[in-house]
N, CA, C and O atoms as a CHARMM CRD file, in Angstrom:
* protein
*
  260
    1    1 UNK  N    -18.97800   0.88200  -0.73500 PROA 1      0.00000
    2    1 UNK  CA   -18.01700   0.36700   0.21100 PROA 1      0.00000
    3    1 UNK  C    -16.61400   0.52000  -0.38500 PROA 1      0.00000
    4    1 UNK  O    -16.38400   0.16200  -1.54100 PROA 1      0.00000
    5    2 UNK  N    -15.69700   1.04400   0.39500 PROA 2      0.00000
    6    2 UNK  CA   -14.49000   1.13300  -0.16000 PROA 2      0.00000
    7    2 UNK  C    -13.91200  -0.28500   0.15800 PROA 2      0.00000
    8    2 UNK  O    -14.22300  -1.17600   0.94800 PROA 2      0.00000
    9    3 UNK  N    -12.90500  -0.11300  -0.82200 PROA 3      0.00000
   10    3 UNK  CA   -12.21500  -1.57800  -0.31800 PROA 3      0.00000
   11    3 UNK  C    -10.44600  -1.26400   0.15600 PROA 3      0.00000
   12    3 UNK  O     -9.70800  -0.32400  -0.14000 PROA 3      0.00000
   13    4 UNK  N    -10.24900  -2.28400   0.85500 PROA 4      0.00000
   14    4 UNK  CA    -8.38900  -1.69000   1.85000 PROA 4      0.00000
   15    4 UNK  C     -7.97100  -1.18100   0.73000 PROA 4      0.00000
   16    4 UNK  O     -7.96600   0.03700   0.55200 PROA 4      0.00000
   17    5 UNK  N     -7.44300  -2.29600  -0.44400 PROA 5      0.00000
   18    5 UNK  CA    -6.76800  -1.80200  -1.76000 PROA 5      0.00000
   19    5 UNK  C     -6.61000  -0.58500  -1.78300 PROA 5      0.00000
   20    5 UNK  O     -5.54200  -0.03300  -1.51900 PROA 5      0.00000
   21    6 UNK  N     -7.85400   0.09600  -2.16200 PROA 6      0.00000
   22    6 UNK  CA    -7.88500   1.03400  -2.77900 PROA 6      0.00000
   23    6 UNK  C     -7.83100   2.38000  -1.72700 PROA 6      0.00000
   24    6 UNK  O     -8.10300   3.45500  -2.26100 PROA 6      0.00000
   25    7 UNK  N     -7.55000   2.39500  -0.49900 PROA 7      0.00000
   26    7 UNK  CA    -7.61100   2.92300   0.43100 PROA 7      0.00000
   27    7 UNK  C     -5.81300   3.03700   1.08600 PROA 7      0.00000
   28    7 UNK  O     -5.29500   3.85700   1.84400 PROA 7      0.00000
   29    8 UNK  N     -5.14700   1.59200   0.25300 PROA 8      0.00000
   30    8 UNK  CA    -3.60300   1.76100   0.46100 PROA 8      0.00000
   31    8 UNK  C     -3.08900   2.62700  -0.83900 PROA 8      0.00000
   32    8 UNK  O     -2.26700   3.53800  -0.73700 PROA 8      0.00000
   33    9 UNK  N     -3.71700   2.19300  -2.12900 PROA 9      0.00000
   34    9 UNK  CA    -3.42100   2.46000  -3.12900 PROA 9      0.00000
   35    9 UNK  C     -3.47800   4.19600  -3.30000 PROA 9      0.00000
   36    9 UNK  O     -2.62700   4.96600  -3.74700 PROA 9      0.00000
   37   10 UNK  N     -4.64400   4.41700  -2.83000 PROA 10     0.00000
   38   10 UNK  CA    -4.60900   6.15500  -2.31500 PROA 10     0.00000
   39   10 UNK  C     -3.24500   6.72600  -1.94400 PROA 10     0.00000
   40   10 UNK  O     -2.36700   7.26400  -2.61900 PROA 10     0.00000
   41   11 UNK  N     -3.36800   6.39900  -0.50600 PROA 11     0.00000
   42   11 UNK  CA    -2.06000   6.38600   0.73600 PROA 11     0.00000
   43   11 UNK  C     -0.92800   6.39700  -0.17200 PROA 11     0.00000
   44   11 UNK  O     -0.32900   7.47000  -0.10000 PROA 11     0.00000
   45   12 UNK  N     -0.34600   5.45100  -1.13200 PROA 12     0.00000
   46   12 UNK  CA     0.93900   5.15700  -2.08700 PROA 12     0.00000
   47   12 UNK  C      0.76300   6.43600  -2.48700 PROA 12     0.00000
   48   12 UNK  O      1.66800   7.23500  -2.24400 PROA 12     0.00000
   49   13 UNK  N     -0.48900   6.90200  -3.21000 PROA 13     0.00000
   50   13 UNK  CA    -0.27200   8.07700  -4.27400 PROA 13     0.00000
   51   13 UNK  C     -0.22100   9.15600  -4.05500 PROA 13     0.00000
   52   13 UNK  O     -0.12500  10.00100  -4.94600 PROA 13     0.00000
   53   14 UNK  N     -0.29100   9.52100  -2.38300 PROA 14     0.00000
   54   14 UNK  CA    -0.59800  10.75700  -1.51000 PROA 14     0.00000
   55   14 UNK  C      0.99300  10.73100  -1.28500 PROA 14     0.00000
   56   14 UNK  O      1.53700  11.81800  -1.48200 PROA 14     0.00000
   57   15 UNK  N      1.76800   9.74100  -0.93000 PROA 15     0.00000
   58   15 UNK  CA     3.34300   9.72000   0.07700 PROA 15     0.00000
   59   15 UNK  C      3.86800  10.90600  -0.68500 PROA 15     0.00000
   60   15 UNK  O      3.46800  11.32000  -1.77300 PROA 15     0.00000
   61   16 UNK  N      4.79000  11.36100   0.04000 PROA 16     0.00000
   62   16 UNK  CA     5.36400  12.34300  -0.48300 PROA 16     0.00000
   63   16 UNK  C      6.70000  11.88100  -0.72800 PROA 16     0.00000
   64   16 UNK  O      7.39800  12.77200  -1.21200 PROA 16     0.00000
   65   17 UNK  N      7.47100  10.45300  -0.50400 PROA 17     0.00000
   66   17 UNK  CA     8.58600   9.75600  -1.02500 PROA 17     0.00000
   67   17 UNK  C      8.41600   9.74800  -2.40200 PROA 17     0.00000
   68   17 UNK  O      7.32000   9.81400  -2.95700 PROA 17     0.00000
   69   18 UNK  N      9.56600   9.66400  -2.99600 PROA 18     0.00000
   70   18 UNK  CA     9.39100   9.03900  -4.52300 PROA 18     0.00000
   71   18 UNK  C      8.90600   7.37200  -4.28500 PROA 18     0.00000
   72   18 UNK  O      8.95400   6.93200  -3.13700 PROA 18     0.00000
   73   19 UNK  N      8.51500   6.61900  -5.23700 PROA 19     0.00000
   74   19 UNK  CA     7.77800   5.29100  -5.56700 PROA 19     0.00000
   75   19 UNK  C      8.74900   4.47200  -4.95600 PROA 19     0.00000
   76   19 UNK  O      8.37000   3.71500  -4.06200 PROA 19     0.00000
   77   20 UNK  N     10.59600   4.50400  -5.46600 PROA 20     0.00000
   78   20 UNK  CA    11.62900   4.02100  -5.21600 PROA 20     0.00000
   79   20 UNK  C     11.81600   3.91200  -3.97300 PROA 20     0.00000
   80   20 UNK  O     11.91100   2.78900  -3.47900 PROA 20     0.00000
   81   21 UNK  N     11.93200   5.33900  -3.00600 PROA 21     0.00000
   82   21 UNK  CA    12.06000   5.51900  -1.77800 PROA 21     0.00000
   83   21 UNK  C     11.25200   4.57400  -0.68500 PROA 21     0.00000
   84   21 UNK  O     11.66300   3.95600   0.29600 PROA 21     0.00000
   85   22 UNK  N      9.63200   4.75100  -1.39000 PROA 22     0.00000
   86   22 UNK  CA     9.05700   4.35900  -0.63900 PROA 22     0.00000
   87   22 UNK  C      9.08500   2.27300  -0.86900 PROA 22     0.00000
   88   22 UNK  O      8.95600   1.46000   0.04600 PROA 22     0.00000
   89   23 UNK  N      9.25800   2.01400  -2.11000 PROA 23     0.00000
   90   23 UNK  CA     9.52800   0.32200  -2.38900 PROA 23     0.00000
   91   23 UNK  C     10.41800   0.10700  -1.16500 PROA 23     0.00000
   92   23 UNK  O     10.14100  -0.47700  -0.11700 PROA 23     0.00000
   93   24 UNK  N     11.80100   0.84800  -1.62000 PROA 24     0.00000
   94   24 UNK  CA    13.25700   0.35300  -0.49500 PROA 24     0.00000
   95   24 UNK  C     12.45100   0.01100   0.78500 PROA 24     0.00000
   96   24 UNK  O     12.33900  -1.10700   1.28800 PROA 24     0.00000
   97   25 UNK  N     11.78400   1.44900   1.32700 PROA 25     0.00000
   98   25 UNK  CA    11.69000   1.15900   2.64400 PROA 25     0.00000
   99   25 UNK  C     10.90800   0.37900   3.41300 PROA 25     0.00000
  100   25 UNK  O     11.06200   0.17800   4.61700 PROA 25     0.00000
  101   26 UNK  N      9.50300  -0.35600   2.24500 PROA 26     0.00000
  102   26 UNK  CA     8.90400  -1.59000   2.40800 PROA 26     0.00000
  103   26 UNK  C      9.41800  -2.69700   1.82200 PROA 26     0.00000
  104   26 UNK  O      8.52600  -3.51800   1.60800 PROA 26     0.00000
  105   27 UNK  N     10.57000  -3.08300   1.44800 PROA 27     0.00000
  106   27 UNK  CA    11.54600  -3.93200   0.76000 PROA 27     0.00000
  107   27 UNK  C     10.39000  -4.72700  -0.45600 PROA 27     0.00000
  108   27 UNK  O     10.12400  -5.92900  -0.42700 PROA 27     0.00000
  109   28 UNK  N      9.87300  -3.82000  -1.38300 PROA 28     0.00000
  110   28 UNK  CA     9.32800  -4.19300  -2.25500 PROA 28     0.00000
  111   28 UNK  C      9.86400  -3.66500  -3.53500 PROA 28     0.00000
  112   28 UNK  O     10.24500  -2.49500  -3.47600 PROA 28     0.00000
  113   29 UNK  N      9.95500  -4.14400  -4.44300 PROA 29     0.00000
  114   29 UNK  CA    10.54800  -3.75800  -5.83000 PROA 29     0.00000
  115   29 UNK  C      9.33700  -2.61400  -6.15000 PROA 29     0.00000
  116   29 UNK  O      8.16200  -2.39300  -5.86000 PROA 29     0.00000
  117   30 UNK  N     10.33500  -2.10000  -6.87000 PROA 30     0.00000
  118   30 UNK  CA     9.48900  -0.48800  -7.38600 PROA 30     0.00000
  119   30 UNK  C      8.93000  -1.06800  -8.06100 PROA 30     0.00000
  120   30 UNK  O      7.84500  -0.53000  -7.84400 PROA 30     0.00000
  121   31 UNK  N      8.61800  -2.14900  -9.13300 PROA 31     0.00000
  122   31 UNK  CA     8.08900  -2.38100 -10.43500 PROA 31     0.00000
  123   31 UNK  C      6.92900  -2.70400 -10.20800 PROA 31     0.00000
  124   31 UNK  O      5.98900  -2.48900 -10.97300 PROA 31     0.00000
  125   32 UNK  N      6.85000  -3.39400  -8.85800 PROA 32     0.00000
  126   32 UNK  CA     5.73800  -3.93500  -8.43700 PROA 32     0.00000
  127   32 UNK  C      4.62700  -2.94700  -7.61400 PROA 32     0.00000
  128   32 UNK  O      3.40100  -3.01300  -7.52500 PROA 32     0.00000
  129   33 UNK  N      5.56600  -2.05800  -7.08700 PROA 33     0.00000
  130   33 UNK  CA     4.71800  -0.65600  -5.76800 PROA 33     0.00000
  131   33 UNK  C      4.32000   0.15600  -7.30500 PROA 33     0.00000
  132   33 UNK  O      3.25800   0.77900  -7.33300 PROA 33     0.00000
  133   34 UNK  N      4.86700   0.13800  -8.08900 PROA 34     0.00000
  134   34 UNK  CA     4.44600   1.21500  -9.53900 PROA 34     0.00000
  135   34 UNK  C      3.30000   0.49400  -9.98700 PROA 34     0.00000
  136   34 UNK  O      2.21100   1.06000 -10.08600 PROA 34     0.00000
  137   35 UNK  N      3.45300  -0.65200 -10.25200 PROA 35     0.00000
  138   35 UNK  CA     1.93500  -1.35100 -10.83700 PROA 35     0.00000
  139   35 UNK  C      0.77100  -1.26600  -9.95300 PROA 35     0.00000
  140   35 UNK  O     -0.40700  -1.26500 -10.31100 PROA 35     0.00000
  141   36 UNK  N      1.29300  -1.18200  -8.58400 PROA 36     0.00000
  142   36 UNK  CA    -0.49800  -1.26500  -7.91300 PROA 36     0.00000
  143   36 UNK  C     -0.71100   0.05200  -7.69400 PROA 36     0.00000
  144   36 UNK  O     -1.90600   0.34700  -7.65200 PROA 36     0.00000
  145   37 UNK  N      0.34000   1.27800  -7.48300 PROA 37     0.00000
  146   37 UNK  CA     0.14000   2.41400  -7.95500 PROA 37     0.00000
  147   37 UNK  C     -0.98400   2.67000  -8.84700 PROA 37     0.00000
  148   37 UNK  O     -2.15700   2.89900  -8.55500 PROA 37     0.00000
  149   38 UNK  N     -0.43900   2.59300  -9.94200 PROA 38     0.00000
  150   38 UNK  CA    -1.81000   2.57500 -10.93700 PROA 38     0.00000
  151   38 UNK  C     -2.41100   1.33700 -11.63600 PROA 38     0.00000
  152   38 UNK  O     -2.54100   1.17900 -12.85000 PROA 38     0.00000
  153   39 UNK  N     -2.74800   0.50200 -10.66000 PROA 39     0.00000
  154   39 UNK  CA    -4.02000   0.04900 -10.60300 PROA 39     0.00000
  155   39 UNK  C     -3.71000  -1.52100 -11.79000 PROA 39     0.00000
  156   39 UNK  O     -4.57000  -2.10600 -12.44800 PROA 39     0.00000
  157   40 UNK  N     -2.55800  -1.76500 -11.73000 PROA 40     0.00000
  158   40 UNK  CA    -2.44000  -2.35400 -13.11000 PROA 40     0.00000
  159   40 UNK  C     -2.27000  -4.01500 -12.23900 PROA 40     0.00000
  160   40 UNK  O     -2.55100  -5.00500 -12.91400 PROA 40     0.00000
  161   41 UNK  N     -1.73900  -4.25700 -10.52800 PROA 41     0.00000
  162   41 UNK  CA    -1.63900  -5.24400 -10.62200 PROA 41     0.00000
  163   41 UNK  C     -1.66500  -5.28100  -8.70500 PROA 41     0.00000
  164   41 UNK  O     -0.89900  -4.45300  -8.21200 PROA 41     0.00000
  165   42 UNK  N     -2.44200  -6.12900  -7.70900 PROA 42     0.00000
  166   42 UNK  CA    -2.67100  -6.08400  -6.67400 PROA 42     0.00000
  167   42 UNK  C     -1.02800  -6.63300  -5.93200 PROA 42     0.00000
  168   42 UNK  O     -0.13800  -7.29700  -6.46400 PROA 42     0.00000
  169   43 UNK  N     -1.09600  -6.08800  -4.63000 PROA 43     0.00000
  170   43 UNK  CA     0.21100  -5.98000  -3.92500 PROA 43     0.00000
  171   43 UNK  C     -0.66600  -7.68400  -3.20200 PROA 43     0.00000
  172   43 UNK  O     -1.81700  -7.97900  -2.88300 PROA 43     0.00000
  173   44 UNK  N      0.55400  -8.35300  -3.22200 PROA 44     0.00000
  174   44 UNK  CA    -0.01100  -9.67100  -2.66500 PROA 44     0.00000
  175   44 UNK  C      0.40000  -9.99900  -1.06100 PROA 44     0.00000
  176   44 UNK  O      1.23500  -9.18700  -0.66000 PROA 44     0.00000
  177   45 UNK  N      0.09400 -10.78300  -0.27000 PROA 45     0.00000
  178   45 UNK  CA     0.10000 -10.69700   0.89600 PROA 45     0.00000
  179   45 UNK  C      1.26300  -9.89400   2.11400 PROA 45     0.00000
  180   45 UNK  O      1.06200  -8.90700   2.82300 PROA 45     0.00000
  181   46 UNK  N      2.41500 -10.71800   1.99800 PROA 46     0.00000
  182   46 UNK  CA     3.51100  -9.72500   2.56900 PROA 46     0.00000
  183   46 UNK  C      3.89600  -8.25100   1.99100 PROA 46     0.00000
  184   46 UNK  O      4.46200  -7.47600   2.76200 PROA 46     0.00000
  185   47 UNK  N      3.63100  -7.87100   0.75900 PROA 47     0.00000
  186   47 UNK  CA     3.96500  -6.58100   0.38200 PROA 47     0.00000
  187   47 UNK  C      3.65100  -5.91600   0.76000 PROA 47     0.00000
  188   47 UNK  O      4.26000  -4.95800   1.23600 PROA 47     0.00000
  189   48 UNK  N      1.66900  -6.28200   0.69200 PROA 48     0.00000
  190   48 UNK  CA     1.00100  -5.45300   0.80800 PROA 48     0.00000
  191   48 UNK  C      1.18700  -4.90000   2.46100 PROA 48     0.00000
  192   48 UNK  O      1.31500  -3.68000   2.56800 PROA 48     0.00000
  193   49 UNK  N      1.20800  -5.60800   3.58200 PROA 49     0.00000
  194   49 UNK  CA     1.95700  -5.66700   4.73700 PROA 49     0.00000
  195   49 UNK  C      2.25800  -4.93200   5.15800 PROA 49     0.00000
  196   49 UNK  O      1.75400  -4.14000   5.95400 PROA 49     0.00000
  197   50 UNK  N      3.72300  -5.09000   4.43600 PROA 50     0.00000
  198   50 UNK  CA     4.70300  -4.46100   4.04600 PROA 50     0.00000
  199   50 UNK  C      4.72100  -3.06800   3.95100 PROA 50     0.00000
  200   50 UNK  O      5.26400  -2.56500   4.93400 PROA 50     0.00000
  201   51 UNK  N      4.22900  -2.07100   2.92900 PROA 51     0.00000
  202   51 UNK  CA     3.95800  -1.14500   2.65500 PROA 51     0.00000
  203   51 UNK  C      2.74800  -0.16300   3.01900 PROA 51     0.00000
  204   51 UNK  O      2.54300   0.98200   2.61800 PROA 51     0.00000
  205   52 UNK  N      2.16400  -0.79000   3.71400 PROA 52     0.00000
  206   52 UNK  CA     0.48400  -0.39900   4.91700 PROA 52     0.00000
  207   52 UNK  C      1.71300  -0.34400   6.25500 PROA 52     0.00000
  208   52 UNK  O      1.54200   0.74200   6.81000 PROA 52     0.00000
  209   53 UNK  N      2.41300  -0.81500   6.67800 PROA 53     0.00000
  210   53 UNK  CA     3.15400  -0.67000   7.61400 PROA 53     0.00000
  211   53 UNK  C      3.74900   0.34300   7.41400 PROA 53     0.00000
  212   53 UNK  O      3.58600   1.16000   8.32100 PROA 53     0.00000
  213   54 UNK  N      4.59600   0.77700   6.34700 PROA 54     0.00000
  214   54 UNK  CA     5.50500   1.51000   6.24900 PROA 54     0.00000
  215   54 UNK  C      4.67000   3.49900   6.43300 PROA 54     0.00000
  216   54 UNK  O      5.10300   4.61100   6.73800 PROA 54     0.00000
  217   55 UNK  N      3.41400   2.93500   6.04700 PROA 55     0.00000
  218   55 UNK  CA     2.51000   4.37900   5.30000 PROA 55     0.00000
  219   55 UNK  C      2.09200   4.29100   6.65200 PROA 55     0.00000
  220   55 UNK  O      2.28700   5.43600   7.05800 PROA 55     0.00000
  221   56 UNK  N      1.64700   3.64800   7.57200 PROA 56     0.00000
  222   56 UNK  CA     1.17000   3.66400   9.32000 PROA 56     0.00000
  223   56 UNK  C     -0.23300   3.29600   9.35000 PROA 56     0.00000
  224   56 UNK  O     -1.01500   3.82100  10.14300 PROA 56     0.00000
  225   57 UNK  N     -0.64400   2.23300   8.34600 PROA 57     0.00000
  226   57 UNK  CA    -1.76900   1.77600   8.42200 PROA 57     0.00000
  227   57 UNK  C     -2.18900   0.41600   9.24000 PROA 57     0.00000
  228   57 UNK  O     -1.53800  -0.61700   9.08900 PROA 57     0.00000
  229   58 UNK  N     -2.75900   0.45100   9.68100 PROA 58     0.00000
  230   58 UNK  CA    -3.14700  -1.03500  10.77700 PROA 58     0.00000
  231   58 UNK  C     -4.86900  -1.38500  10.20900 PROA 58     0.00000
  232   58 UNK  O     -5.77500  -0.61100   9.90100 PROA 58     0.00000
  233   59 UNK  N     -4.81700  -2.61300  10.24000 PROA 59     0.00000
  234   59 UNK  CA    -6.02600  -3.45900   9.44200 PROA 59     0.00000
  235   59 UNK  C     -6.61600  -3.72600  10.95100 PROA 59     0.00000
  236   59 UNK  O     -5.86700  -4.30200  11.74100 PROA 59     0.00000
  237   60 UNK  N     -8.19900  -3.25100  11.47500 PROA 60     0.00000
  238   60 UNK  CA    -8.59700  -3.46000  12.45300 PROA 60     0.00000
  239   60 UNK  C    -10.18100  -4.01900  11.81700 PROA 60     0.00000
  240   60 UNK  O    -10.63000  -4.07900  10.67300 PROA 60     0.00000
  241   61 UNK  N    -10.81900  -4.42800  13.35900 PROA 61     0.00000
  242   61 UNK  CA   -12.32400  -4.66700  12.92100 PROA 61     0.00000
  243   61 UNK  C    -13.24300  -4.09800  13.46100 PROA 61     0.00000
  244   61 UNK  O    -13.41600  -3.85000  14.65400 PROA 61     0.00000
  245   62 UNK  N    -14.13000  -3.77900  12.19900 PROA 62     0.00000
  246   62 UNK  CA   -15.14700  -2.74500  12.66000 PROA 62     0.00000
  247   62 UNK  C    -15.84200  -2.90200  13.94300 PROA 62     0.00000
  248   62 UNK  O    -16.41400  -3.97200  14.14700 PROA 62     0.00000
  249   63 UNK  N    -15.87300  -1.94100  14.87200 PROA 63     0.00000
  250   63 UNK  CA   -17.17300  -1.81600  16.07200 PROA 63     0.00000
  251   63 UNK  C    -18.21500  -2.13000  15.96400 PROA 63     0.00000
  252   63 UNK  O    -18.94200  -1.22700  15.54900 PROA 63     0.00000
  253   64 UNK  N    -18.90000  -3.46300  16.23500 PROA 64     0.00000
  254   64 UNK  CA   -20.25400  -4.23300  15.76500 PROA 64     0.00000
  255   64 UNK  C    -21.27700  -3.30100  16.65100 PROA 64     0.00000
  256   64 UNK  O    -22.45200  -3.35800  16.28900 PROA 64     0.00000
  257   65 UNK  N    -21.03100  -2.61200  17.55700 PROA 65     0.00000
  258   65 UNK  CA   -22.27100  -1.50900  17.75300 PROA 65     0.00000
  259   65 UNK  C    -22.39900  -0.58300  17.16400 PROA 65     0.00000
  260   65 UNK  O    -23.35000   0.16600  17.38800 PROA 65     0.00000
């Protein structure tokens, strides 16, 4: 099972913005979009948000059929 994390954390490492570019434009500090980058520290509720918004990701629920 994959988990979101690691499914945004992908998405971060695919953008074709620099890390900076892409922090500004989810108003998250680079220090912090660089750490969950690689894996060193989880994006916590609004960031994470934040930056799944910015990449065009939407959190839905699975089709129970």
């Amino acid at each position: 099972m994959q988990v979101v994390s690691d499914t945004l954390r992908r998405a971060v490492r695919n953008d074709s913005r620099t890390g900076r570019a892409l922090a500004r434009a989810a108003s998250v500090p680079a220090s912090c979009l660089n750490r969950f980058k690689n894996g060193q520290r989880p994006l916590q509720g609004p960031a994470f948000d934040r930056v799944a918004n910015v990449l065009g990701y939407e959190l839905r629920e699975k089709d129970k059929n």
